[in-house]
C-alpha positions in Angstrom: 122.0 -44.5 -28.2 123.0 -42.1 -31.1 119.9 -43.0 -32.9 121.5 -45.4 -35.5 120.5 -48.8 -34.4 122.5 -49.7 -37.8 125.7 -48.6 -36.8 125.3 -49.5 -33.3 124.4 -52.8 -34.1 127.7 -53.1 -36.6 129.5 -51.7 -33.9 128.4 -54.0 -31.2 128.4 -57.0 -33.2 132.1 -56.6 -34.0 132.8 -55.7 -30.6 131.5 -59.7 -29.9 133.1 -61.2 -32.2 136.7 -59.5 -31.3 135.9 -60.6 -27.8 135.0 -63.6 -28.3 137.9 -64.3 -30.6 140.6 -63.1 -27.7 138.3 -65.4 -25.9 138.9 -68.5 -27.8 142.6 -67.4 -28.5 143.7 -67.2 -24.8 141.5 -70.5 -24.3 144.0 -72.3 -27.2 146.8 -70.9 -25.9 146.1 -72.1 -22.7 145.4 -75.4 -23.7 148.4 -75.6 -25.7 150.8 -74.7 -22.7 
C-alpha cells in the first residue's frame, strides 16, 4: 500500500478489466474455433 487508495484503486480496477477482457477474448476465440 503506497498510501494512495486513489491510484491504487485506478490501478487495480484497470488491471480487472484488462483481465477480464483477455478473459472474454480467449473465451470468443475459443468458441469461434
Amino acid at each position: 500500500m503506497t498510501g494512495n487508495p486513489l491510484i491504487d484503486d485506478t490501478t487495480g480496477s484497470q488491471t480487472v478489466i484488462s483481465h477480464a477482457h483477455a478473459e472474454i477474448h480467449a473465451g470468443k476465440s475459443f468458441m469461434a474455433d
